[in-house]
C-alpha positions as CSV (number, residue, x, y, z in Angstrom):
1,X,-13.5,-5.8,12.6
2,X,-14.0,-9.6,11.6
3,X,-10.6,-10.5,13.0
4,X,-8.9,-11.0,16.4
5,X,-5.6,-11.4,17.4
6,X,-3.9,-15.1,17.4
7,X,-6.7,-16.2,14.9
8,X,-3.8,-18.1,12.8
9,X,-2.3,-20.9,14.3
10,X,1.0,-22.5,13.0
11,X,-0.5,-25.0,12.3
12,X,-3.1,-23.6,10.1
13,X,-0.2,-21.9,8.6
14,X,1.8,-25.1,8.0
15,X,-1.1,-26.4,5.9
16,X,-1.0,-24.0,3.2
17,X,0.4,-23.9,0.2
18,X,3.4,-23.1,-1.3
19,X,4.3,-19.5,-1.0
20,X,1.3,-18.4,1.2
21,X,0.7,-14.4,1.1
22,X,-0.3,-13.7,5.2
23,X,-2.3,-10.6,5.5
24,X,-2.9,-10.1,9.2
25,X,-4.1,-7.3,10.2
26,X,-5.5,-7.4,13.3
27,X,-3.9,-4.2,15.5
28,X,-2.4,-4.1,17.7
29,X,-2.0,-7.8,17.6
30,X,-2.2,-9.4,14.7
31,X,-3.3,-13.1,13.5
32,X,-0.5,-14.5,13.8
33,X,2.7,-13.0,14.7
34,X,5.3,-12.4,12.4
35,X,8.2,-13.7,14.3
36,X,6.4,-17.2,15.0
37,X,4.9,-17.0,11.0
38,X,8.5,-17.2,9.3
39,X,9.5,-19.1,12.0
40,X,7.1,-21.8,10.6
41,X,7.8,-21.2,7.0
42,X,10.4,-19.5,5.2
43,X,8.6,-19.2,1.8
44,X,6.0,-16.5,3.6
45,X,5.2,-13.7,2.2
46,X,3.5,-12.1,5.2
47,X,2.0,-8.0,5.9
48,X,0.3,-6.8,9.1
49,X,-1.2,-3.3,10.1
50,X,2.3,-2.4,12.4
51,X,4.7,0.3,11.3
52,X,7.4,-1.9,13.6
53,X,7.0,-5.1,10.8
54,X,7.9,-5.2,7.0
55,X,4.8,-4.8,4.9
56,X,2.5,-2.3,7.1
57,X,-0.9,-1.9,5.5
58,X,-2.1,1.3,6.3
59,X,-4.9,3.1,4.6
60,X,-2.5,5.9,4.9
61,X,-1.1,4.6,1.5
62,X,-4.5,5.1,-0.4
63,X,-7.4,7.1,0.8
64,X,-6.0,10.7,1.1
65,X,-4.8,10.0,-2.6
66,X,-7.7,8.7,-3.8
67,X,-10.0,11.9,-2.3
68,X,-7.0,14.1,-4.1
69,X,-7.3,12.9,-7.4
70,X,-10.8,12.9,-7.1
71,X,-11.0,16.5,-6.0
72,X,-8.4,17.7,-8.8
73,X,-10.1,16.6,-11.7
74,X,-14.1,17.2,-10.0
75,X,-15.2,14.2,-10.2
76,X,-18.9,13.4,-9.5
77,X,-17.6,9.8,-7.7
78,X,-15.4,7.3,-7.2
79,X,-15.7,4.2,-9.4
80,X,-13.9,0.9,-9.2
81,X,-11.4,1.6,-12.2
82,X,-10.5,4.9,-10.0
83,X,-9.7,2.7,-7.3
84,X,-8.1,-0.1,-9.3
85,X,-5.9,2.8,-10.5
86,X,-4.7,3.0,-6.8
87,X,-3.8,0.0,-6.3
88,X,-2.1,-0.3,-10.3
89,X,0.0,3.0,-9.0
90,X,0.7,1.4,-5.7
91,X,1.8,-1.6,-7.1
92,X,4.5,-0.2,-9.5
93,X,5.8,2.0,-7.0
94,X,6.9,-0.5,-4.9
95,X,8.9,-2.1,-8.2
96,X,10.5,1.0,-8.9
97,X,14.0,1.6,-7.0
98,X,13.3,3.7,-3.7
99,X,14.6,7.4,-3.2
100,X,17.3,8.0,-0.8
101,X,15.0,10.5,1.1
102,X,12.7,7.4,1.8
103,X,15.5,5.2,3.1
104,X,16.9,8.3,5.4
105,X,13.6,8.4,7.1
106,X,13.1,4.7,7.6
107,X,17.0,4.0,8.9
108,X,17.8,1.7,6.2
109,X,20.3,1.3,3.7
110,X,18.2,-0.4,1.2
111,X,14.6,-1.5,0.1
112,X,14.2,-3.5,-3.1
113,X,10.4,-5.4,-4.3
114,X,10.7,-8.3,-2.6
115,X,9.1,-10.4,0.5
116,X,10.3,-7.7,3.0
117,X,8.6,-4.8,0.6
118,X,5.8,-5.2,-1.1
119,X,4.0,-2.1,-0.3
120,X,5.5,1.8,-0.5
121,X,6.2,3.5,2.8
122,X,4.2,5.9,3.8
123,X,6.2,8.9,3.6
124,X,7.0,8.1,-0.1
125,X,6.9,11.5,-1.2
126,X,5.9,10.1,-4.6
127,X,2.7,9.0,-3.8
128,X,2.1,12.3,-3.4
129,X,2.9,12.5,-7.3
130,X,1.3,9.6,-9.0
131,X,-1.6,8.3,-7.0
132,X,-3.5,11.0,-7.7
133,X,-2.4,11.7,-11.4
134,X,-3.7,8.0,-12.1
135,X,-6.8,8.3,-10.2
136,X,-8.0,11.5,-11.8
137,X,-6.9,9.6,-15.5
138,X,-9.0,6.6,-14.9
139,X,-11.5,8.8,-13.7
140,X,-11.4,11.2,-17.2
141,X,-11.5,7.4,-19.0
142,X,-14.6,6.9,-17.0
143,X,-16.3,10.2,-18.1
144,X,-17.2,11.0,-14.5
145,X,-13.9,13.8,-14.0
146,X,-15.9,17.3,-14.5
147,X,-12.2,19.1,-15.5
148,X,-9.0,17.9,-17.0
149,X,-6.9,16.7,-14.0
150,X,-4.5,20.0,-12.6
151,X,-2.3,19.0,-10.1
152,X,-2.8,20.6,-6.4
153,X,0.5,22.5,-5.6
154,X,2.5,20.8,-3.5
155,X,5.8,21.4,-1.7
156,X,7.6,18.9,-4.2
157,X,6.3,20.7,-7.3
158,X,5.3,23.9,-5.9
């Protein structure tokens, strides 16, 4: 890392814009904390690398997904549209409503898109099911998949 913890002070944080997206990611302490972020603005859209704060960024989300649909469909590398798919997959995931499985494990009753949720949790069993899929199809569009994209059996669709 670039970053340290307590880099982002409030009143750096006051001085932003409307609507400021906080990505602090410093671990284990980020930035700036989340408690004394929203406690300067309430129009914060804040994530940090901790599984105890809304918004964990954790590669967990992309990378083993990313090396699965590259493996299922053989392809010779990874381009940027393969990764682009990620995030595209990611990203409409966390609009879609969440499966009661995912709630039960998190001790919630509820998780809508939204400040709070931005980002999938990471045992989303359906990441499992689409981050791949739309890897290996952007990597087919880029001519770089060696076979047509076979799912690896999983204990979901096994």
């Amino acid at each position: 890392g670039l970053s340290a913890p307590n880099l982002l002070s409030a009143e750096m944080l006051k001085s932003m814009a409307a609507r400021p997206v906080v990505f602090a990611l410093a671990n284990p302490d980020p930035e700036i904390r989340p408690e004394l972020a929203h406690s300067v603005r309430d129009d914060l859209i804040m994530a940090t690398g901790r599984s105890d704060y809304p918004n964990q960024v954790n590669n967990v989300l992309a990378f083993p997904f990313i090396f699965r649909g590259t493996l299922d469909c053989r392809a010779s590398r990874i381009t940027p549209n393969m990764k682009i798919a990620c995030v595209e997959a990611l990203a409409a995931l966390a609009r879609e409503p969440v499966p009661e499985s995912v709630l039960s494990v998190y001790g919630v009753d509820t998780l809508t898109f939204g400040a709070e949720y931005i980002l999938p949790k990471p045992f989303d069993p359906r990441l499992i099911e689409r981050l791949p899929a739309a890897i290996a199809a952007a990597a087919e569009k880029d001519g770089v998949a060696r076979m047509a994209y076979r799912p690896y059996p999983s204990s979901s669709n096994a």
